[in-house]
PDBQT receptor file of N, H, CA, C and O in Angstrom, charges set to zero:
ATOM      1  N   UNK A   1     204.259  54.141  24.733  1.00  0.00    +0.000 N 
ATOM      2  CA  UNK A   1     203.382  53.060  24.315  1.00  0.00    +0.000 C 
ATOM      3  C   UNK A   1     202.084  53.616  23.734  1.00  0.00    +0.000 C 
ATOM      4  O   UNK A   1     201.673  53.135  22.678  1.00  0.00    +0.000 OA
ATOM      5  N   UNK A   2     201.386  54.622  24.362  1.00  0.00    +0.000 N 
ATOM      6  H   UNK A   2     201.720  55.013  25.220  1.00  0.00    +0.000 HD
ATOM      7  CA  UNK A   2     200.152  54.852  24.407  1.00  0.00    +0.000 C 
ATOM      8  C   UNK A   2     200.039  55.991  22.956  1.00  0.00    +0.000 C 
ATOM      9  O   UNK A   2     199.134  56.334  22.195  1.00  0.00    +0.000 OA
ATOM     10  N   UNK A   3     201.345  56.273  23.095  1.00  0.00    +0.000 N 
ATOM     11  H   UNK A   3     202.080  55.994  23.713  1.00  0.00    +0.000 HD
ATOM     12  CA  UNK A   3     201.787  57.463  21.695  1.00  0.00    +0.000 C 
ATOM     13  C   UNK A   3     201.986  56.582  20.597  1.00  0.00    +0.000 C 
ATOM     14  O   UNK A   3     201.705  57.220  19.582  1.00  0.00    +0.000 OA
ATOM     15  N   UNK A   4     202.350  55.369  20.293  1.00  0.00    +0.000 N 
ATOM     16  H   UNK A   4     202.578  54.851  21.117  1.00  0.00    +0.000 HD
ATOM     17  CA  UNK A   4     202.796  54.707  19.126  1.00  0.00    +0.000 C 
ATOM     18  C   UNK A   4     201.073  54.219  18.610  1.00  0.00    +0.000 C 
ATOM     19  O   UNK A   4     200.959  53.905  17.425  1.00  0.00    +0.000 OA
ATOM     20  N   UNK A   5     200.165  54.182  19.241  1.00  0.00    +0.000 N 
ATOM     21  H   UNK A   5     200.257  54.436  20.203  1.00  0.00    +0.000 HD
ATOM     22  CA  UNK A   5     198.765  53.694  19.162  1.00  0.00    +0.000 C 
ATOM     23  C   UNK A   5     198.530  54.758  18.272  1.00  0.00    +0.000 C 
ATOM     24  O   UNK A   5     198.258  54.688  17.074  1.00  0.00    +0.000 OA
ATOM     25  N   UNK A   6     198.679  55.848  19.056  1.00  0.00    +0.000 N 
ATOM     26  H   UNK A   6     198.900  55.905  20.030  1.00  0.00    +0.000 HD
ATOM     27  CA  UNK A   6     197.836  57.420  18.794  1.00  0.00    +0.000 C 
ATOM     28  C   UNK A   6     198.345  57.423  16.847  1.00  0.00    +0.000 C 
ATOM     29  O   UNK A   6     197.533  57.382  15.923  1.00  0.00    +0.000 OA
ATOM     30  N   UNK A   7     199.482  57.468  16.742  1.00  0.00    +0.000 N 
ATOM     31  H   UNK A   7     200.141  57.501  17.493  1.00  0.00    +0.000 HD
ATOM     32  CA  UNK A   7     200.429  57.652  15.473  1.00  0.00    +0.000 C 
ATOM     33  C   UNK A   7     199.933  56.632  15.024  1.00  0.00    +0.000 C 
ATOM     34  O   UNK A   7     199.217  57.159  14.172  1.00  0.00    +0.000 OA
ATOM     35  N   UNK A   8     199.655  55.026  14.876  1.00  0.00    +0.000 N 
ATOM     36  H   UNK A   8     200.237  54.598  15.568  1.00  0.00    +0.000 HD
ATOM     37  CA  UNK A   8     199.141  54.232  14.430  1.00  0.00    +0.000 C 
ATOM     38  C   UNK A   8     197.888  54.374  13.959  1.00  0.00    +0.000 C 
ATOM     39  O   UNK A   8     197.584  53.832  12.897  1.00  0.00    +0.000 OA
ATOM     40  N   UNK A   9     196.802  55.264  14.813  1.00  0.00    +0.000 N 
ATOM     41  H   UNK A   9     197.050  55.705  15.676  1.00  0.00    +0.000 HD
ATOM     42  CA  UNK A   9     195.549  55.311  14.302  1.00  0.00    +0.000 C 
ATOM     43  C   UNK A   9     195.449  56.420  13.353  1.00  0.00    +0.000 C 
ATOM     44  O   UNK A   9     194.706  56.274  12.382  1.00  0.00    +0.000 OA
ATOM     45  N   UNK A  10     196.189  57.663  13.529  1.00  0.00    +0.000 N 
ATOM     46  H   UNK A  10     196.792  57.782  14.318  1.00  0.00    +0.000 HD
ATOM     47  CA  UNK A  10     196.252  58.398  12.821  1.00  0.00    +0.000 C 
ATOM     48  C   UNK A  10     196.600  57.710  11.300  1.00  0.00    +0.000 C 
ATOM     49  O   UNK A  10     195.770  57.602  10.397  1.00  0.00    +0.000 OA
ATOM     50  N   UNK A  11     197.516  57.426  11.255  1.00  0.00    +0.000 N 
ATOM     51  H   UNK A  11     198.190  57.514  11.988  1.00  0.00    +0.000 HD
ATOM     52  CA  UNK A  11     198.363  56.839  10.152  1.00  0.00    +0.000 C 
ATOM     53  C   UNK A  11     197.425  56.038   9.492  1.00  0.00    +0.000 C 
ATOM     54  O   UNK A  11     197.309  56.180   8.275  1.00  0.00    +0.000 OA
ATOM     55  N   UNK A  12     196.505  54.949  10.283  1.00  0.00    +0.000 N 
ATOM     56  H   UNK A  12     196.599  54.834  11.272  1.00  0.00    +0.000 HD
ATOM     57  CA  UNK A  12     195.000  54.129   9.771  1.00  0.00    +0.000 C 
ATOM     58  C   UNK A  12     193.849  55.193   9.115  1.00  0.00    +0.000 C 
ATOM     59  O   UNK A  12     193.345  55.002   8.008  1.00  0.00    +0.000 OA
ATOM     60  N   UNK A  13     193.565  56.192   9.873  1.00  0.00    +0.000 N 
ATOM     61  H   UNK A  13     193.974  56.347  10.772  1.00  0.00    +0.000 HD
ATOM     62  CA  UNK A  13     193.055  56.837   9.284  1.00  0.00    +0.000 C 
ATOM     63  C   UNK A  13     193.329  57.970   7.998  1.00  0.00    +0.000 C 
ATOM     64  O   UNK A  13     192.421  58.633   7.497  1.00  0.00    +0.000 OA
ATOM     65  N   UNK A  14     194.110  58.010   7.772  1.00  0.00    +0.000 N 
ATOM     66  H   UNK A  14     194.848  57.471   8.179  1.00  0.00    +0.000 HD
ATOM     67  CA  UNK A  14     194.699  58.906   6.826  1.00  0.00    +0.000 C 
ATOM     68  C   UNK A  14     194.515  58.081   5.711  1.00  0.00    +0.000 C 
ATOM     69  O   UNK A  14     193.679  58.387   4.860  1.00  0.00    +0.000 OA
ATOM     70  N   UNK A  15     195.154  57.133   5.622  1.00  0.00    +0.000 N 
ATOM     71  H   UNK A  15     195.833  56.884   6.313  1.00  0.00    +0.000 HD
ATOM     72  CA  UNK A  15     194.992  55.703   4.775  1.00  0.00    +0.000 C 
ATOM     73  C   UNK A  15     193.578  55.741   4.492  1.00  0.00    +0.000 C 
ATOM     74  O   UNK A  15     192.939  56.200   3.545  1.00  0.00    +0.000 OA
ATOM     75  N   UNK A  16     193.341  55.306   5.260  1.00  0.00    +0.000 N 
ATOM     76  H   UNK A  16     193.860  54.933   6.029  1.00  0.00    +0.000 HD
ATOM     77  CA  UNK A  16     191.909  54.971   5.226  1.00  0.00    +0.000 C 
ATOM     78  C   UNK A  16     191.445  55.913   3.986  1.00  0.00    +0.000 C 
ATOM     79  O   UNK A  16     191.356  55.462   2.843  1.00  0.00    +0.000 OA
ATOM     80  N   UNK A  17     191.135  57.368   4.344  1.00  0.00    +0.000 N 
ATOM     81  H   UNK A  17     191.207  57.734   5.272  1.00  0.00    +0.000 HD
ATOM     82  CA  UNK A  17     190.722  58.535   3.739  1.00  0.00    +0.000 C 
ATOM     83  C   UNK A  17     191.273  58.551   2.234  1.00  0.00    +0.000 C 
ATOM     84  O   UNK A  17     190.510  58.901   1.333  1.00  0.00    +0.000 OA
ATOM     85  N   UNK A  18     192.656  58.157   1.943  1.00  0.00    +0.000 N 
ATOM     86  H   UNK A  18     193.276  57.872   2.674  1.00  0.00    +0.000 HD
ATOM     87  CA  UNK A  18     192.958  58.162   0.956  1.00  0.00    +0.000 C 
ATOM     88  C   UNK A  18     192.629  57.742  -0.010  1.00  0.00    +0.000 C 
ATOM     89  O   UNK A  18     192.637  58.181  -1.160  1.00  0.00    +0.000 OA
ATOM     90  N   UNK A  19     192.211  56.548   0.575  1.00  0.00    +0.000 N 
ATOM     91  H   UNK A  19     192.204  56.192   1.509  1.00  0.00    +0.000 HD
ATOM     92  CA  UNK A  19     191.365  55.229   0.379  1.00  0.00    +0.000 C 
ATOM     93  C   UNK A  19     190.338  55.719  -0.745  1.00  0.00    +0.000 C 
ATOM     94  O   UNK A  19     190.267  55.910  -1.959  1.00  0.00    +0.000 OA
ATOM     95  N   UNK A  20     189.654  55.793   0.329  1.00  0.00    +0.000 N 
ATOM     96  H   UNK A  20     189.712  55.638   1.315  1.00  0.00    +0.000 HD
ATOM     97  CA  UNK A  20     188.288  56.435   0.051  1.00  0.00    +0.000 C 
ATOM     98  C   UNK A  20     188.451  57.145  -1.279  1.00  0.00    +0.000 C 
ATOM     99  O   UNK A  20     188.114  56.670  -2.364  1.00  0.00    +0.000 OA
ATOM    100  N   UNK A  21     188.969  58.258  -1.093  1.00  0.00    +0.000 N 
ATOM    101  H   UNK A  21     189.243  58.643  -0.212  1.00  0.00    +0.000 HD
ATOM    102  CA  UNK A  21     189.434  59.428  -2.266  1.00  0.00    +0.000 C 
ATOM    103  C   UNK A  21     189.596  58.762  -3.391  1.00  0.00    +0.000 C 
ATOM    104  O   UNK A  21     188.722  58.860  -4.252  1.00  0.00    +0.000 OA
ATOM    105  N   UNK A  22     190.737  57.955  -3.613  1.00  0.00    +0.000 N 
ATOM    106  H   UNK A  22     191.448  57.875  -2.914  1.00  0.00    +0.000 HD
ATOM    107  CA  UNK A  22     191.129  57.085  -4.601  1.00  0.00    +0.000 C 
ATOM    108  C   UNK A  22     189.703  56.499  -5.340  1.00  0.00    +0.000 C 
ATOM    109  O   UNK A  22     189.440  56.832  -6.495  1.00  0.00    +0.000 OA
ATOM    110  N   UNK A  23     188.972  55.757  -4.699  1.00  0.00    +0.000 N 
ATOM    111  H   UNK A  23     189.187  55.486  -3.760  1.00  0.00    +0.000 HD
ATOM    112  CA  UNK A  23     187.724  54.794  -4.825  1.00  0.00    +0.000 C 
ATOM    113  C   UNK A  23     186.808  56.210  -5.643  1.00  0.00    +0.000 C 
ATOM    114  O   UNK A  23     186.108  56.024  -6.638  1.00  0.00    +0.000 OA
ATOM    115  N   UNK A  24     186.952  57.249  -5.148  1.00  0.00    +0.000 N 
ATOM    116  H   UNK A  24     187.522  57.399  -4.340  1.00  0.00    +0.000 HD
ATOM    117  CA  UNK A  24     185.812  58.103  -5.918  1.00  0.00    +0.000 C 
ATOM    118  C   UNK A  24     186.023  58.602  -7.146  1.00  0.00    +0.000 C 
ATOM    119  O   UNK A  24     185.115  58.890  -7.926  1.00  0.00    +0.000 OA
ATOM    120  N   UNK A  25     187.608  58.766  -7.444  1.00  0.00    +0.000 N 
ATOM    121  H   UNK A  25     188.346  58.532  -6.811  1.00  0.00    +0.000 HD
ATOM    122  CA  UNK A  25     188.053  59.591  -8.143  1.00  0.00    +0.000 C 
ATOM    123  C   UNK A  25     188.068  58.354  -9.685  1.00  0.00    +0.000 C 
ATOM    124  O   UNK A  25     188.189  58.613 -10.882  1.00  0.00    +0.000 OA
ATOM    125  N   UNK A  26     187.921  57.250  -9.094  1.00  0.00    +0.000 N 
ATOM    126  H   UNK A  26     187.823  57.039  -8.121  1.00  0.00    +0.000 HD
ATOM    127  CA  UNK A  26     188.076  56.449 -10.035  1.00  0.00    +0.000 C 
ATOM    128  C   UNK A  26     186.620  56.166 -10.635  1.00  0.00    +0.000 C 
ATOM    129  O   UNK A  26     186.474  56.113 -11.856  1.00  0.00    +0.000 OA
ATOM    130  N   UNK A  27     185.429  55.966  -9.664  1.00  0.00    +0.000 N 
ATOM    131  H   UNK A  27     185.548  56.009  -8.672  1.00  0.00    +0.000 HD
ATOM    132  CA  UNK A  27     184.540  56.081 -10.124  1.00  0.00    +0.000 C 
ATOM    133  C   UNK A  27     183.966  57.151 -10.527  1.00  0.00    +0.000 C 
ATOM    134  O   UNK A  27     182.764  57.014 -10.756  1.00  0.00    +0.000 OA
ATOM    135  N   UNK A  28     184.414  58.206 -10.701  1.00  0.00    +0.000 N 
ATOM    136  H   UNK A  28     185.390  58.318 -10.515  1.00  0.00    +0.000 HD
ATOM    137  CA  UNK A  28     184.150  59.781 -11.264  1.00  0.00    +0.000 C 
ATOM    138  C   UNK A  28     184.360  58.998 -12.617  1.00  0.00    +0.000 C 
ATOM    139  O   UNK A  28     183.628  58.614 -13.529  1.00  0.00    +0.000 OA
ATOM    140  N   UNK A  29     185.616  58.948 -12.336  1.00  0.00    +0.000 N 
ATOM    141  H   UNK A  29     186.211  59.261 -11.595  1.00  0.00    +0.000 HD
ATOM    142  CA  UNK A  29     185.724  58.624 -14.098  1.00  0.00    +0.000 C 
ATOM    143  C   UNK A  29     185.278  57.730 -14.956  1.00  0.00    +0.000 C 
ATOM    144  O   UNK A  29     185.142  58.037 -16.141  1.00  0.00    +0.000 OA
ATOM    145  N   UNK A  30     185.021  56.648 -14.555  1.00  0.00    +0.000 N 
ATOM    146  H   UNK A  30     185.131  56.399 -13.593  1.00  0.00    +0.000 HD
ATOM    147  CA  UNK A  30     184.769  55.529 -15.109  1.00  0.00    +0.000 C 
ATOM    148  C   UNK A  30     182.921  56.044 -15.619  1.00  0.00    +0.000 C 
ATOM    149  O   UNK A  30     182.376  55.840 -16.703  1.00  0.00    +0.000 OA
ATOM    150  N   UNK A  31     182.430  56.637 -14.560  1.00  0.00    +0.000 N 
ATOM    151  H   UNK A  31     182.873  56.804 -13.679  1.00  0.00    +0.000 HD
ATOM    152  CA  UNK A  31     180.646  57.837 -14.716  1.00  0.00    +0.000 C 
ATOM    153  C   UNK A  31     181.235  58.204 -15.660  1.00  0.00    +0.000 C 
ATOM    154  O   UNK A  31     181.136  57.535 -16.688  1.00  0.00    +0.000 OA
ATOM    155  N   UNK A  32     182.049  59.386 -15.643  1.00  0.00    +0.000 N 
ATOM    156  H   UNK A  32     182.130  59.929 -14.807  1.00  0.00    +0.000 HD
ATOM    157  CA  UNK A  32     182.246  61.121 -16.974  1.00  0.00    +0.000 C 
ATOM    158  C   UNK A  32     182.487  59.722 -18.155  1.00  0.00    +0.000 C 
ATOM    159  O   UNK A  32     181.742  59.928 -19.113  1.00  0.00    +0.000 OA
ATOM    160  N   UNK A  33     183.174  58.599 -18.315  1.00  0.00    +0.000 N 
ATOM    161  H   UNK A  33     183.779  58.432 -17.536  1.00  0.00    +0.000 HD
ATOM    162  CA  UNK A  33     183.193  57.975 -19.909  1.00  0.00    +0.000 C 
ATOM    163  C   UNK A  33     182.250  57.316 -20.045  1.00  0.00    +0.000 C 
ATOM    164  O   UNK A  33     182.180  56.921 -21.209  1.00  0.00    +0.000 OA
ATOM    165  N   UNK A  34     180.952  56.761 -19.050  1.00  0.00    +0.000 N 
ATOM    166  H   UNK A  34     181.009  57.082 -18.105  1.00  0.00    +0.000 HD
ATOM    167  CA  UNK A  34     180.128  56.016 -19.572  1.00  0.00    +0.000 C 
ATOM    168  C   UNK A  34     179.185  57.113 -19.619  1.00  0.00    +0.000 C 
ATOM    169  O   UNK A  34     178.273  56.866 -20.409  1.00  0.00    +0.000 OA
ATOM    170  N   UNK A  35     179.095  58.115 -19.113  1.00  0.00    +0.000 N 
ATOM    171  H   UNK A  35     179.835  58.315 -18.471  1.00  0.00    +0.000 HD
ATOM    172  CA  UNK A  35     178.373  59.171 -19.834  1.00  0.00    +0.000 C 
ATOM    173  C   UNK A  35     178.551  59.512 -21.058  1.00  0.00    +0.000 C 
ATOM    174  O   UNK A  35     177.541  59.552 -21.761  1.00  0.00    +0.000 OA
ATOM    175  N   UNK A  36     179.972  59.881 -21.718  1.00  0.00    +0.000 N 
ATOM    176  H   UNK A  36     180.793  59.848 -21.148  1.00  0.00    +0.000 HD
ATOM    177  CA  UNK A  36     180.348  60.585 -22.346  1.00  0.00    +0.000 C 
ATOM    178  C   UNK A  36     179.886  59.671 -23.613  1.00  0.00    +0.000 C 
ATOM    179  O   UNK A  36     179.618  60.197 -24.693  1.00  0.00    +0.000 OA
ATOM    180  N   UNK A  37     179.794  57.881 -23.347  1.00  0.00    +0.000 N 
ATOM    181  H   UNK A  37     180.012  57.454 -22.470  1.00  0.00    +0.000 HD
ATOM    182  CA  UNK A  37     179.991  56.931 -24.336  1.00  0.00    +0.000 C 
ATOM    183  C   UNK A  37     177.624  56.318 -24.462  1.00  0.00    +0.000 C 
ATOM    184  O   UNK A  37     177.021  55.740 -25.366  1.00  0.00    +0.000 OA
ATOM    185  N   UNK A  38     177.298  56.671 -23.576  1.00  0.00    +0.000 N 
ATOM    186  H   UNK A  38     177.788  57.140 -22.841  1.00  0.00    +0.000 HD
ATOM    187  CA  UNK A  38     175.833  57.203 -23.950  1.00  0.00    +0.000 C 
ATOM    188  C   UNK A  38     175.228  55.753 -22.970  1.00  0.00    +0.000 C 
ATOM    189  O   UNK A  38     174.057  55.420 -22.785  1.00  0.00    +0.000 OA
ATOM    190  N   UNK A  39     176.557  55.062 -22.441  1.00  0.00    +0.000 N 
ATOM    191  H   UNK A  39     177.508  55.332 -22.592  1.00  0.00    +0.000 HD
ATOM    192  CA  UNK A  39     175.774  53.656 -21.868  1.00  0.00    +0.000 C 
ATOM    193  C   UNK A  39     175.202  53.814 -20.625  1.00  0.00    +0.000 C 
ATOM    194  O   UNK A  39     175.940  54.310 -19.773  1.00  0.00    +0.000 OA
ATOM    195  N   UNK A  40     173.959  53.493 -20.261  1.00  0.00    +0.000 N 
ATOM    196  H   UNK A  40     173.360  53.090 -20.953  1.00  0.00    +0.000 HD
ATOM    197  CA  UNK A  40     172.979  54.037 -19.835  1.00  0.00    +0.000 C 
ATOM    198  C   UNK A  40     173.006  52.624 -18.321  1.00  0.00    +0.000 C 
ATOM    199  O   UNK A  40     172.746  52.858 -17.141  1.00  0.00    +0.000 OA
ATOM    200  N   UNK A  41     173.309  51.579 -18.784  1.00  0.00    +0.000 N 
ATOM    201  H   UNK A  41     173.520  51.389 -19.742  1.00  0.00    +0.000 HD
ATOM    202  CA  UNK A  41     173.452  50.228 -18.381  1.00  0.00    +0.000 C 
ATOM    203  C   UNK A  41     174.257  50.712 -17.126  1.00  0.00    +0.000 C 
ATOM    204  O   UNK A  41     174.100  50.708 -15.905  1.00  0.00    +0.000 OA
ATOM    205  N   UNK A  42     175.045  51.063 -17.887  1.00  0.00    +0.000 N 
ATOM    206  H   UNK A  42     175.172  51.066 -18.879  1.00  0.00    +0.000 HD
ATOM    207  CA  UNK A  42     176.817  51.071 -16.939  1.00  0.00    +0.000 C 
ATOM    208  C   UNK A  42     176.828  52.191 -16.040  1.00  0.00    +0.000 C 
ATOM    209  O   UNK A  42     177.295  52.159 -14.901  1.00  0.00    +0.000 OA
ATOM    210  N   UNK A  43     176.150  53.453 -16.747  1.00  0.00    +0.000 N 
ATOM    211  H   UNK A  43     175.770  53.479 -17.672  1.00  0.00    +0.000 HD
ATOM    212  CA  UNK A  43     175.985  54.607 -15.663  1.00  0.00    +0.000 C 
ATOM    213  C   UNK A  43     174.781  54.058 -14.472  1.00  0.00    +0.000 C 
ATOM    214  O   UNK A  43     174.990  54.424 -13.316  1.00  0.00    +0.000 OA
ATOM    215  N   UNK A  44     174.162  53.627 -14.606  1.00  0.00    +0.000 N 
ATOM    216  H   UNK A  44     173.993  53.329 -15.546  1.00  0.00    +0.000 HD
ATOM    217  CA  UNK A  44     173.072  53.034 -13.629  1.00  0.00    +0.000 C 
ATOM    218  C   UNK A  44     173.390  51.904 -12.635  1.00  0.00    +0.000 C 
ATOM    219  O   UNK A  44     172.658  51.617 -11.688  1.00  0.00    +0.000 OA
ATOM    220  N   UNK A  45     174.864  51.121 -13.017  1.00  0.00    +0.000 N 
ATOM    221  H   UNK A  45     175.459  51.354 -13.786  1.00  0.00    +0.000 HD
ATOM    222  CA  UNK A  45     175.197  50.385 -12.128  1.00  0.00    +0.000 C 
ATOM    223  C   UNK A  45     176.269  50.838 -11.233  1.00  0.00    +0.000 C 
ATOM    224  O   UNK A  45     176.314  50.403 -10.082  1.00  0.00    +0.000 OA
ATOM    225  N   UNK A  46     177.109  51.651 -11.655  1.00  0.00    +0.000 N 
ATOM    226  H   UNK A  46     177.073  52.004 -12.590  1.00  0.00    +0.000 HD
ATOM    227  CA  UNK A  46     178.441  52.788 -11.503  1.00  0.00    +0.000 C 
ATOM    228  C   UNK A  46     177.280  53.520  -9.934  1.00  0.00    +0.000 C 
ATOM    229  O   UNK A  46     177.388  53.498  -8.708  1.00  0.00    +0.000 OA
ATOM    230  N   UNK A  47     176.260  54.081 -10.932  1.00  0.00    +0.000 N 
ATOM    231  H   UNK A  47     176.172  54.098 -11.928  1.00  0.00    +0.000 HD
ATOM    232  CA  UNK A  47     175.739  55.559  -9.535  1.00  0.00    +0.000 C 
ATOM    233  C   UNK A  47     175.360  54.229  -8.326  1.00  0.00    +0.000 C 
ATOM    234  O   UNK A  47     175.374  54.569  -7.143  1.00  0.00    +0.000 OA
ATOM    235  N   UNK A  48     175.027  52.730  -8.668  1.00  0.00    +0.000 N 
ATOM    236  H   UNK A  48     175.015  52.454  -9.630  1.00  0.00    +0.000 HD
ATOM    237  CA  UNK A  48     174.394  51.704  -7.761  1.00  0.00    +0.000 C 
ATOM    238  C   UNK A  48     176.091  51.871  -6.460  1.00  0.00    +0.000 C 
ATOM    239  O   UNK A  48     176.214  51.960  -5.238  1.00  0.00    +0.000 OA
ATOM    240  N   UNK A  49     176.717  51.847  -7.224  1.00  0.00    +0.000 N 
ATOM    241  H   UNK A  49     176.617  51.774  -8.216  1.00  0.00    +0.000 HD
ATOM    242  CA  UNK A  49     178.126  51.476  -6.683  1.00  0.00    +0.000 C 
ATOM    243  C   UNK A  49     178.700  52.368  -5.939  1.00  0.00    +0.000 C 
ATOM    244  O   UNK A  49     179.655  52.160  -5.191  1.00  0.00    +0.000 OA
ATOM    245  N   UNK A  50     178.006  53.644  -6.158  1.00  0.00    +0.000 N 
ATOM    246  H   UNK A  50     177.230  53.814  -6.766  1.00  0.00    +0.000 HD
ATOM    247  CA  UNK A  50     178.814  54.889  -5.550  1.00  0.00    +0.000 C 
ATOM    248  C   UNK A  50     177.796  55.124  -4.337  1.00  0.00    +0.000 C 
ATOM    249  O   UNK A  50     178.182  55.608  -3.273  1.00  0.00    +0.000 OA
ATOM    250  N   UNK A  51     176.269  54.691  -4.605  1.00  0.00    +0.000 N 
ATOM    251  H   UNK A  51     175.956  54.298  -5.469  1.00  0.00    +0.000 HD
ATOM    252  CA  UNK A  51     175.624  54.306  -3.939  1.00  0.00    +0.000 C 
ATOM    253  C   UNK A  51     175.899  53.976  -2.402  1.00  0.00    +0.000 C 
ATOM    254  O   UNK A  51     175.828  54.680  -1.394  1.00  0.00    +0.000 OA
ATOM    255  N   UNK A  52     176.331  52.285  -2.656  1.00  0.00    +0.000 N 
ATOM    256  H   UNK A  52     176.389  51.713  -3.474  1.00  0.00    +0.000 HD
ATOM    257  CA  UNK A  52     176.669  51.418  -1.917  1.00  0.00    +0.000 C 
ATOM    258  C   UNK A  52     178.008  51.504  -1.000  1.00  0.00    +0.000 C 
ATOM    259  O   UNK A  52     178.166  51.021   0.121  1.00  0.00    +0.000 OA
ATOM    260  N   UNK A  53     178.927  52.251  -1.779  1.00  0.00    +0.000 N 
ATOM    261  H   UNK A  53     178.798  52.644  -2.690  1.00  0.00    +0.000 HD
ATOM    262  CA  UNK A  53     180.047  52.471  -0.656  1.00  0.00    +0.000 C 
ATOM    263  C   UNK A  53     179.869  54.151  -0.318  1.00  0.00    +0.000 C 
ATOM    264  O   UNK A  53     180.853  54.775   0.080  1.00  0.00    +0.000 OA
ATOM    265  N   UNK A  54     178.583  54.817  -0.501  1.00  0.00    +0.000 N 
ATOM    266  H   UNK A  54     177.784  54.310  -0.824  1.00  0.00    +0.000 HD
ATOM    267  CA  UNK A  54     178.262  56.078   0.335  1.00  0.00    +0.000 C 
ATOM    268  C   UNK A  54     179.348  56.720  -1.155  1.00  0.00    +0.000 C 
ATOM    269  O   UNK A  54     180.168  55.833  -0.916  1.00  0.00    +0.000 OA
ATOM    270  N   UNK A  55     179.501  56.898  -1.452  1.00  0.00    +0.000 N 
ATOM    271  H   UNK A  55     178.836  57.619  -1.647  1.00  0.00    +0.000 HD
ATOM    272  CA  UNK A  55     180.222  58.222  -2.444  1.00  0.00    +0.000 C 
ATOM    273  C   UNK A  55     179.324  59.151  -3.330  1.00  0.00    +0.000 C 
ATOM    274  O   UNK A  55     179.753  60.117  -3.962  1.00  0.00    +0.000 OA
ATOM    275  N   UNK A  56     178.354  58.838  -3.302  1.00  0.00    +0.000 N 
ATOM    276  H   UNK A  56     178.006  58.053  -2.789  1.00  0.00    +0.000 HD
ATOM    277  CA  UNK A  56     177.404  59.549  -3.745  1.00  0.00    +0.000 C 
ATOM    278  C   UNK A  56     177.149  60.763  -3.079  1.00  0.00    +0.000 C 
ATOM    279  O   UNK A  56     176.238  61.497  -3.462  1.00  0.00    +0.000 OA
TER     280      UNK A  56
């Protein structure tokens, strides 16, 4: 019983992490083209965002 928890949280957390990863890797990119594209708007709301969920 107490083992199917343990494997459950693990399994939550891994997820979780992936999570996370995913969320940065996307806002990496979405930064490197509004850099690359000179919008100044969009990079300033992007770093607000990476900000706000700590990825910064």
């Amino acid at each position: 019983m107490f083992g199917l928890n343990k494997n459950l949280r693990k399994k939550v957390t891994r997820s979780t992490a992936n999570h996370r990863d995913s969320l940065k890797k996307n806002l990496e990119h979405r930064l490197e083209l509004a850099r690359a594209n000179g919008n100044e708007t969009l990079i300033r709301k992007l770093e607000a965002e990476a900000s706000y969920l700590g990825l910064d």
